[in-house]
N, C-alpha and C positions, 0 to 999 in steps of 0.2 A: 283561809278565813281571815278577816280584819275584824281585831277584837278592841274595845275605848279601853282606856289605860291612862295612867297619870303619863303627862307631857315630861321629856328629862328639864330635869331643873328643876319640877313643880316640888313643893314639899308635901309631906305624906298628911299634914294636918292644914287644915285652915286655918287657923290661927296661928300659924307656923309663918304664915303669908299675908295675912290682916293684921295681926295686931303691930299697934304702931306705937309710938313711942309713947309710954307713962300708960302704958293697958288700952291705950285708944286706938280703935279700930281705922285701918284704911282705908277709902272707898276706893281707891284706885285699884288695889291687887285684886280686891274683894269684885269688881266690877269684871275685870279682863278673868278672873275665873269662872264666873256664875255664867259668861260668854259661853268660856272653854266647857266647861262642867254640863251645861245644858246639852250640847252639841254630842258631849260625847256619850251623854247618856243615850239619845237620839240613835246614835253609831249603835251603840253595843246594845238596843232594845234590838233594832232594828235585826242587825246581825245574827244574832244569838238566838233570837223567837226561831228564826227561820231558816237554821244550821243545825236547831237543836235535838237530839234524837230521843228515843222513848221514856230512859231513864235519866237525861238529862236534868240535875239538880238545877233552880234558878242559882245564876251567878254571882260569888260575893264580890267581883265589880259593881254588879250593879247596884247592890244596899250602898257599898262606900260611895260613889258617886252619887247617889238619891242623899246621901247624909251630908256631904260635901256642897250640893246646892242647897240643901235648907241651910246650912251654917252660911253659904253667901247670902243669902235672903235676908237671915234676920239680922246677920252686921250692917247689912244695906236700909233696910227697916227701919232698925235705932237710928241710923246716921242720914238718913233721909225722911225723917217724923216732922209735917208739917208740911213738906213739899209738894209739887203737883206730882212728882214720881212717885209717894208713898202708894196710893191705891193700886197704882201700875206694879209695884214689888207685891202688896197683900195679893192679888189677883192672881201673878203669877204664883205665890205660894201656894194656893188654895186649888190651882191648877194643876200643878204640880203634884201634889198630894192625890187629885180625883184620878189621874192617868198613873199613879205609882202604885196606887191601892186598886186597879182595875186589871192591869198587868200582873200583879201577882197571882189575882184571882184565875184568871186567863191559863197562864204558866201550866200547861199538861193538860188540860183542861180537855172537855170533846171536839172542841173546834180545834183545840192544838195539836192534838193528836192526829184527827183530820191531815191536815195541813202538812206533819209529819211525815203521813203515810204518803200522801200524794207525792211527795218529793223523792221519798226513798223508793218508790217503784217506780219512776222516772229514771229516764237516762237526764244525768245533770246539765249534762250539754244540749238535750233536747227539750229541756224548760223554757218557754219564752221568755224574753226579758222580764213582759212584763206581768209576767206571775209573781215574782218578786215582790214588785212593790202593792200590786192588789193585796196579796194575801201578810202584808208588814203591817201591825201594830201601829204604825205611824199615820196609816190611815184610817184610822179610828175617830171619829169624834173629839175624844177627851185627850187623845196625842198632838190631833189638829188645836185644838183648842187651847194646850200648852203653847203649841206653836204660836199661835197668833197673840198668845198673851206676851209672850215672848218680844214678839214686832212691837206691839204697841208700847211695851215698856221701852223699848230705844228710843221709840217718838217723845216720848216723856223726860228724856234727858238732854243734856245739851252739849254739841258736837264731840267736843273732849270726852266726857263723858258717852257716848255711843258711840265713839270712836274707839275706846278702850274694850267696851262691850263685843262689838263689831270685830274686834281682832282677837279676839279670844277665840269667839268661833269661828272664823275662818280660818285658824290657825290649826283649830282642834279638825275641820271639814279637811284639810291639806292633809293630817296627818293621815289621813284612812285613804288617799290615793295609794294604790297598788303599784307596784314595782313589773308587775306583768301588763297595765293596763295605765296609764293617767286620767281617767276618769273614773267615775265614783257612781254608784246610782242615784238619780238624779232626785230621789224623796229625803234624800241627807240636804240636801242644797245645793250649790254649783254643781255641776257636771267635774267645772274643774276652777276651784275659786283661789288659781295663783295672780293670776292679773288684778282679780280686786282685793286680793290682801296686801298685794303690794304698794296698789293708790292708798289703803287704809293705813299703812306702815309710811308711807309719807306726811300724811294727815297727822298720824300719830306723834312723827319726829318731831314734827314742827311745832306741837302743842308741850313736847317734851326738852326746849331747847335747843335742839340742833343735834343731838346724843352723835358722834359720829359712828359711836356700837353700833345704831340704827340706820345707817348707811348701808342696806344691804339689798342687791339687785338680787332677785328670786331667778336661778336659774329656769327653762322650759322643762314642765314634766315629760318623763318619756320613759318608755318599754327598755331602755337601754340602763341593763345595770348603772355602768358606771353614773349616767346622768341623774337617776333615779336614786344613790345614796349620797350622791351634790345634793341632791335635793332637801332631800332628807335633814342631812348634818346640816343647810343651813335655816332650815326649820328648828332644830337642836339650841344652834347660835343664838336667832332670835330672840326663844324664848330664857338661855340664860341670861340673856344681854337685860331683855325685859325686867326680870328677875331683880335685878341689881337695883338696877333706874330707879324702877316702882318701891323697891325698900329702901332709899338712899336715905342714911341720917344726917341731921339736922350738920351744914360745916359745908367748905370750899368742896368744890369736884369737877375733876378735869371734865372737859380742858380749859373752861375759861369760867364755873357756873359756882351760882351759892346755893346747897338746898334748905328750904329753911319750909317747916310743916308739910312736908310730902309734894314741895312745891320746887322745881328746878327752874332757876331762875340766870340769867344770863349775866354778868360783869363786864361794862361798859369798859374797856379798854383793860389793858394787859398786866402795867404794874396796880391800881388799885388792886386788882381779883390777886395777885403776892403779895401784896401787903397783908391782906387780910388773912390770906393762907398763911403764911407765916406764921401771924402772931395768934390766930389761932390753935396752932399745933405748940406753941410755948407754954412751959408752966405759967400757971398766972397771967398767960396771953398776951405779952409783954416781952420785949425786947430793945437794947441801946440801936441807938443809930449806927454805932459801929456793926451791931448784928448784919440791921438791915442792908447796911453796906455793903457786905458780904455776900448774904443769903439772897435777898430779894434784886437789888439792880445790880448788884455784880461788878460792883465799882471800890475804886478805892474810897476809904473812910473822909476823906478829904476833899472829895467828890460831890457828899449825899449831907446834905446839911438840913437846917429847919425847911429851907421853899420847896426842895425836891420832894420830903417826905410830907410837907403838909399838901403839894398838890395832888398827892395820891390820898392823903386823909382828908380831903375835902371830897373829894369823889366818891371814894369808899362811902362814907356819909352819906353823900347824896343818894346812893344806889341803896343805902340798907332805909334813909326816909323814903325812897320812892315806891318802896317794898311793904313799910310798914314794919320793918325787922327792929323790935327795939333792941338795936346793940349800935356803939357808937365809937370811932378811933380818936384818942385824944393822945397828945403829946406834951410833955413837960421833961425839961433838964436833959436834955436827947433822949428819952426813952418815949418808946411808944404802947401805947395798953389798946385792948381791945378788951370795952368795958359795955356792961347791961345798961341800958340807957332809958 
């Protein structure tokens, strides 16, 4: 049986994962979750209705995971009030809620039991595929109806943003490929959706700086162990790699990038992006030119005078006004500061 489950890496709270610097929520994390989160509820309704036997209790995954997408909705909500996306997030909550409160009711219920019995007096292997997905929850109205609320709120957002969304769940759809089969039933989504999370993980890189963490070629699924736990771990990779990226605080980050409000931003050439690094990790953010010397171009003191250091603090400059970063490098008496500007 393939049962939805927190992704390794994810944290056990939302807020663990959204909240951004000074209590302010992120959309970024918050978006590639509610992806992940919707998908996997999808997985383990699906699974679980139609695995489940007579005494079967509903599952406490699924309350965490139903609690886990309302907590990405209304971070999404506050942080998207006013937008064309807000109706698309209310919708989808309202959706959400009609298919969560309808499944409960469902849960052992006389069609479930039905359903139940049907399956256990069967030989497993003589069920037709597609009994499966006839008799899943997911083909329901108000499951479809999530669904599609679903689609249209990615319409509503703009590529980066449905690109984050986008690889949530296809990441969460990868994980529930089986290790005896690489395909999946086909009312989850792909059959087998490695080739388009991999274009989406491109998409993604590019919107994310160049990350070279995210340099990762998805091996082919397949029935063969060994390939089939490649696969696996670098689905694992991925999302700790993600993990990082998407919480980066505010300061330099390799290998050439500045992040400044949950924004990874590129550094036009090699010594500005040490300069800045440097004198950011300084007390007082500051440092002599003998420092610099040493630390950043790696020359002797006698080498690194005002024109070398000012043509990196002129650059630096220009990268943090082209940015909007109010922070600025000035120099006085050979020392250099990295001051609030």
């Amino acid at each position: 049986a393939v049962t939805g489950g927190m992704l390794v890496g994810m944290a056990n709270s939302s807020t663990e994962r959204t909240g951004g610097e000074r209590g302010s929520h992120s959309w970024k994390p918050a978006l590639l979750e509610l992806g992940r989160d919707l998908q996997l509820l999808r997985s383990a309704v699906h699974y679980q209705f139609l695995q489940a036997d007579m005494d079967t209790p509903l599952a406490p995954n699924h309350f965490a995971t139903v609690s886990r997408c309302r907590s990405h909705i209304a971070t999404l909500l506050a942080l998207f009030h006013g937008s064309p996306a807000e109706l698309a997030f209310e919708r989808l909550r309202r959706s959400l809620e009609s298919a969560w409160r309808k499944f409960r009711g469902f849960w052992l219920g006389e069609d479930h039991v039905t359903i139940i019995s049907c399956r256990m007096e069967s030989e497993i292997d003589l069920i037709p595929d597609d009994w499966w997905s006839q008799n899943s929850p997911l083909n329901t109205s108000l499951w479809r109806r999530l669904h599609g609320a679903a689609g249209r709120l990615e319409k509503q957002l703009d590529e980066y943003q449905a690109t984050l969304f986008e690889v949530g769940s296809l990441i969460a759809q990868a994980s529930h490929l089986s290790d005896c089969s690489p395909l999946q039933n086909e009312i989850l989504g792909e059959a087998d959706p490695t080739a388009r999370l991999q274009t989406a993980l491109i998409r993604l890189r590019s919107h994310l700086g160049s990350p070279a963490e995210l340099d990762v070629e998805l091996p082919r699924t397949g029935s063969i162990a060994d390939s089939f736990q490649l696969f696996q771990g670098k689905l694992q990779s991925i999302d700790r790699q993600l993990y990082h990226l998407l919480m980066v605080d505010d300061g330099p980050a390799e290998p050439q990038h500045f992040c400044w409000r949950e924004e990874r931003l590129a550094v036009r050439g090699r010594m500005p992006w040490k300069l800045i690094s440097y004198l950011w990790q300084q007390e007082g953010r500051s440092a002599t030119f003998e420092d610099l010397a040493h630390h950043v171009w790696e020359e002797p003191f006698e080498n690194v005078g005002d024109d070398t250091v000012g043509s990196a603090r002129r650059n630096a400059n220009g990268f943090f006004r082209d940015h909007g970063i109010p922070l600025l490098v000035r120099t006085s008496h050979s020392v250099a500061m990295l001051v609030d500007h």
